[in-house]
LUMGU-398087 format. One record per residue (C-alpha): residue number from 1; residue in one letter; x, y, z. Coordinates in steps of 0.2 Angstrom, whole numbers, always signed. Example, Ala and Ser with C-alpha at 12.3 -4.5 7.8 and 13.67 -1.06 7.14 Angstrom:
2
k: 1, r: A, x: +62, y: -22, z: +39
k: 2, r: S, x: +68, y: -5, z: +36
END
This chain:
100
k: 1, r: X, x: +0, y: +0, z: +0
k: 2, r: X, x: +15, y: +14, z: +3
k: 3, r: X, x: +24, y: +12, z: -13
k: 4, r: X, x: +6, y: +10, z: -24
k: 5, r: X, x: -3, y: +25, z: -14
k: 6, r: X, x: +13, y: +34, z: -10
k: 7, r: X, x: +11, y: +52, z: +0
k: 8, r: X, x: -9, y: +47, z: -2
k: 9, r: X, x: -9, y: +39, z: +14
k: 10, r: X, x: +0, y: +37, z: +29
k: 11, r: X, x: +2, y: +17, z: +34
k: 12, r: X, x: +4, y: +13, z: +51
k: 13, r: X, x: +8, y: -5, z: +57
k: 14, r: X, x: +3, y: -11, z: +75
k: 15, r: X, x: +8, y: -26, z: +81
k: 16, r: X, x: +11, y: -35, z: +96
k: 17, r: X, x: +25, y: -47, z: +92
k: 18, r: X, x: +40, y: -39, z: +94
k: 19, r: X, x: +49, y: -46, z: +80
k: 20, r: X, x: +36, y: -44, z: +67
k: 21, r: X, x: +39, y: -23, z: +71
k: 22, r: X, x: +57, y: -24, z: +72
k: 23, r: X, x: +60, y: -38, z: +54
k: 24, r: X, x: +44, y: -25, z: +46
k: 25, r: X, x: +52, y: -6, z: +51
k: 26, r: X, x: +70, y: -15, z: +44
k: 27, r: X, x: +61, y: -21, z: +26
k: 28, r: X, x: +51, y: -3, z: +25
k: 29, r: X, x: +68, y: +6, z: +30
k: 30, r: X, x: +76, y: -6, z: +15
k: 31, r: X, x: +62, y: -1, z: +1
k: 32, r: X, x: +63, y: +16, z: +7
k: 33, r: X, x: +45, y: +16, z: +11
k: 34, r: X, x: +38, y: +27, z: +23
k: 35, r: X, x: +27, y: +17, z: +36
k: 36, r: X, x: +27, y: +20, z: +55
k: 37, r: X, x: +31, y: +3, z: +64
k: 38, r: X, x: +23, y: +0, z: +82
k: 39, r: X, x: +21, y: -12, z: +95
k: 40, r: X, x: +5, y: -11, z: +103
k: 41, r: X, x: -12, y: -21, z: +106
k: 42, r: X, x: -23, y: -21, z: +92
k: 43, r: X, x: -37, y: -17, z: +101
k: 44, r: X, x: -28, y: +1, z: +107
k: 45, r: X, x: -36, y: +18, z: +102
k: 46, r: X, x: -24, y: +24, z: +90
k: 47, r: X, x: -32, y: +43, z: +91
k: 48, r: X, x: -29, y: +43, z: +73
k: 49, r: X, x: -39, y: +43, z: +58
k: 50, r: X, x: -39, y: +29, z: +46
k: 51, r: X, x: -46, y: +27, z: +29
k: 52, r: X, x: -44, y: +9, z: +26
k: 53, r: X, x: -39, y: -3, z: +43
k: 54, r: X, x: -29, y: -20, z: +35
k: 55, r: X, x: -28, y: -32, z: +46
k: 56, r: X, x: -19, y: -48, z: +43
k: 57, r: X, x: -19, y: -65, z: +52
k: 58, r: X, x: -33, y: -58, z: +60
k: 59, r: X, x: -40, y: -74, z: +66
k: 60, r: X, x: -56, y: -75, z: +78
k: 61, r: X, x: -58, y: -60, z: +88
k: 62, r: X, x: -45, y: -49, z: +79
k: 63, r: X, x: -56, y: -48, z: +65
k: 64, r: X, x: -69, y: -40, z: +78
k: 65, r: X, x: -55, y: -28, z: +83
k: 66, r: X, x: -51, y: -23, z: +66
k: 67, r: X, x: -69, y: -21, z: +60
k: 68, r: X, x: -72, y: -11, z: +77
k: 69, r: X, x: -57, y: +0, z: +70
k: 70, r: X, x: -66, y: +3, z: +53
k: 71, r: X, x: -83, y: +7, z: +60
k: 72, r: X, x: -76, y: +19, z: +72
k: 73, r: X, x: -65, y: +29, z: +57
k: 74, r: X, x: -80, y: +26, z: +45
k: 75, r: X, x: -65, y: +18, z: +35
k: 76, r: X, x: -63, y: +3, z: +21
k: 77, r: X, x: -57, y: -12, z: +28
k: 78, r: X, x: -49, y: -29, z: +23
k: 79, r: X, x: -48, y: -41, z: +35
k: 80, r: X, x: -33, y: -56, z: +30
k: 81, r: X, x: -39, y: -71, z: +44
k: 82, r: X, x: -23, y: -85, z: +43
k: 83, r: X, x: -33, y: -97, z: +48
k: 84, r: X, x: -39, y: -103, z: +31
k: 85, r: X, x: -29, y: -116, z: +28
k: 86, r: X, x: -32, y: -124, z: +44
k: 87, r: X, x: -52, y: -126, z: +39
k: 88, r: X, x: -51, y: -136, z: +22
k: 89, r: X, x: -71, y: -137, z: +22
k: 90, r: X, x: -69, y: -120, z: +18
k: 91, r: X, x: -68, y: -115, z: -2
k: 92, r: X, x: -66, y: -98, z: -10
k: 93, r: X, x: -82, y: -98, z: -23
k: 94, r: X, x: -80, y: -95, z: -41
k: 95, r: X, x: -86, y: -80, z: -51
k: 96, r: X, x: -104, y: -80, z: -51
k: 97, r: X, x: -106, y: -95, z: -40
k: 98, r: X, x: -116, y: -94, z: -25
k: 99, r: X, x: -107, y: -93, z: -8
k: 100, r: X, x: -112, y: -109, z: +2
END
């Protein structure tokens, strides 16, 4: 999202895992992408605006969280669970086809 919207946005990351923050802010700082990198519980108020929230591996209640996030901004969201893959009754459906 940086490099593709550029100076349109601002992207922050918040995470709680320490080494996610640290190995991100070190490939942002190697694109020479401007995002701020944070450690911090997702369900935190940010005190900021948001147009779009983007969470990924947002599994169970995280989603919650995130989409709590988007209503509060009045913002877009896209919510990336990681679970997928773990739940092989599940199916992405076709164009066209009816969602089970």
């Amino acid at each position: 999202l940086a490099r593709a919207l550029g100076d349109a946005v601002r992207v922050k990351v918040v995470d709680v895992a320490r080494d996610a923050v640290r190995n991100g802010a070190a490939a942002a700082r190697r694109l020479r992408l401007d995002v701020a990198f944070e450690v911090e519980d997702a369900a935190a108020d940010f005190g900021e605006e948001a147009d779009v929230v983007v969470a990924l591996h947002a599994c169970g209640h995280l989603s919650d969280v995130a989409l709590a996030h988007a209503v509060h901004h009045r913002a877009g969201c896209v919510i990336c669970p990681c679970c997928f893959s773990s739940n092989p009754h599940l199916r992405v459906p076709r164009t066209g086809e009816a969602v089970p």
